[in-house]
N, C-alpha and C positions, 0 to 999 in steps of 0.2 A: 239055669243060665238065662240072663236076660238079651233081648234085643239088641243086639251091637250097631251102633250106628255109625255112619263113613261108610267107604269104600268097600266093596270086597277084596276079598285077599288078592293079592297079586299071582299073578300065574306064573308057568316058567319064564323065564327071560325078564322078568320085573313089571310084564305086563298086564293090564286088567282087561278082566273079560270085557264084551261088548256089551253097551246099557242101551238102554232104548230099544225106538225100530233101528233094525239093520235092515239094508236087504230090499228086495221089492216088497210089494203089495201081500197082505196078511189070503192065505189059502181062501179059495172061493173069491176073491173080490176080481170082479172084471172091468173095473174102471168106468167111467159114465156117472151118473147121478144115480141117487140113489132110487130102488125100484118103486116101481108108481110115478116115478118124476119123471115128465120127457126134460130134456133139456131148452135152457131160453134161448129163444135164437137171436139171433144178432141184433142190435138194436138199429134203426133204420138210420139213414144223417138226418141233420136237422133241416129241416124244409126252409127255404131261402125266407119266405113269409117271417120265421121264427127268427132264424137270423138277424135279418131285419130289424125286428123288435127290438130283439135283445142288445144292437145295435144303436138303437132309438131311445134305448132307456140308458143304456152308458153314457148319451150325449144328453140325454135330461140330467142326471148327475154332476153331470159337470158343468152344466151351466147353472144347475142349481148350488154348489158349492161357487163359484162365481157369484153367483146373487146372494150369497149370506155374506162373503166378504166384501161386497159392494154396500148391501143393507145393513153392515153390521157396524159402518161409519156413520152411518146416518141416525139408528136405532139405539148406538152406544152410549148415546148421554142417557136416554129413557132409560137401560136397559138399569146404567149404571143409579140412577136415582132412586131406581126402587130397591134394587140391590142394599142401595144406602141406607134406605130406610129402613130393609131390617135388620140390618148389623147395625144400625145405633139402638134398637131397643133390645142388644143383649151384651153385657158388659163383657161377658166372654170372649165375645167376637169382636172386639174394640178394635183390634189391631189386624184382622183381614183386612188385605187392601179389595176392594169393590170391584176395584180394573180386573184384577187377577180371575175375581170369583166369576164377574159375566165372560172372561175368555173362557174360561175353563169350559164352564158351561153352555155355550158355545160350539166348540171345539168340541165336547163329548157327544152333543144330539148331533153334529153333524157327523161324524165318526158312527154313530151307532145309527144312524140313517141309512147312511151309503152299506153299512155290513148288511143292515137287514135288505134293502133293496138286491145287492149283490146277490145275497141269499136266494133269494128269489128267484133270480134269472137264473140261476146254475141248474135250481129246482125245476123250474120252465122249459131249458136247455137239455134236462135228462127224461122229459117226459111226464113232468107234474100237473095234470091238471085243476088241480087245487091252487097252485102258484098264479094260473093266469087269471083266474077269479079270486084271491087276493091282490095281485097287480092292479086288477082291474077296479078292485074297489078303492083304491091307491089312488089312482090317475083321475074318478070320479073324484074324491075329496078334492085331490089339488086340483083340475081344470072349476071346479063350484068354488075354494078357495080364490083362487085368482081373477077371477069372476065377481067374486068380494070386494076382495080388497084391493086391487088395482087402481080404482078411482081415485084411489088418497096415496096414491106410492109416487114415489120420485121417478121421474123420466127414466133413466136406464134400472131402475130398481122394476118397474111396467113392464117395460123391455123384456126384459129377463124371466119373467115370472111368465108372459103371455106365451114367451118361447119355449119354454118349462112346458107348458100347460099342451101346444101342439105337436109339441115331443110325445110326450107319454098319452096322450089322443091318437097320433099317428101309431104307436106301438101297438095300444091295447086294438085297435085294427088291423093291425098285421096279426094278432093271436088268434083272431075269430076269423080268417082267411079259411078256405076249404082244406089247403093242406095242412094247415097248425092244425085244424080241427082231429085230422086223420092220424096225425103225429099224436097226438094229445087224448085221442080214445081212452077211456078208461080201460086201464089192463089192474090186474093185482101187482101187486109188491112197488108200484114206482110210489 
């Protein structure tokens, strides 16, 4: 006889036994973690310092999505020129409009900017000390960027970027505070 597959037979009354766990906990288990493991204790709140930050760095986001859509009138003829340029030297791509291809693209680094930033602070927010030395090497590019290029930027395009730049200065100082530091201890598993 082979293997029958389905259900078991049905009992009296038309009903099937019980599958799975039923019931409580399997003989000998006492609940708790398993032995050799104490359990993790609480995770501490986030220290005002961190807060802060993480606070500091939501308001550089959004002034920096402000400043690509301010910069991004001024930037769109160039943007759209070179765009031009290399969709006319492939006959396939004759009929992409230019406009479309620099919003898109655009619109996707800014989008996958702010996730990965996001990213970041949830990571910083749960105790990642790896998160605030990448932050941190973040906010050096842009504060040394801005620092650049400023000179040749349009009045509120400067604006915005210098504000950018004192935002995320202001955060990664709030990280290296005594108590981020204390928050932010290297433990295993975060």
């Amino acid at each position: 006889m082979g293997a029958v597959n389905g259900p078991p037979p049905a009992g009296p009354g038309g009903q099937y036994p019980p599958q799975g766990w039923q019931g409580g906990p399997p003989p000998g288990w006492q609940g708790g973690p398993p032995p050799g493991r104490a359990p993790r204790p609480p995770r501490p709140p986030l220290p005002h310092e961190l807060r802060l930050a993480v606070y500091l760095w939501l308001a550089s986001l959004v002034v920096g999505v402000i400043g690509v859509v301010v910069s991004f009138g001024t930037a769109r003829t160039a943007l759209r020129e070179e765009v031009d340029a290399q969709l006319s030297g492939n006959p396939d791509l004759a009929t992409v409009d230019p406009d479309l291809v620099v919003v898109i693209a655009v619109v996707l680094q800014s989008v996958v900017w702010v996730a990965l930033v996001l990213f970041l602070l949830w990571r910083l927010a749960v105790g990642s000390a790896w998160a605030r030395v990448v932050l941190t090497v973040v906010a050096v590019l842009n504060v040394v960027s801005t620092a650049v290029s400023v000179s040749g930027a349009e009045p509120l395009d400067a604006l915005l970027q210098v504000v950018n730049a004192l935002l995320v200065a202001c955060a990664v100082v709030c990280t290296y505070s005594e108590g981020a530091k204390q928050f932010l201890a290297p433990t295993r598993g975060r």
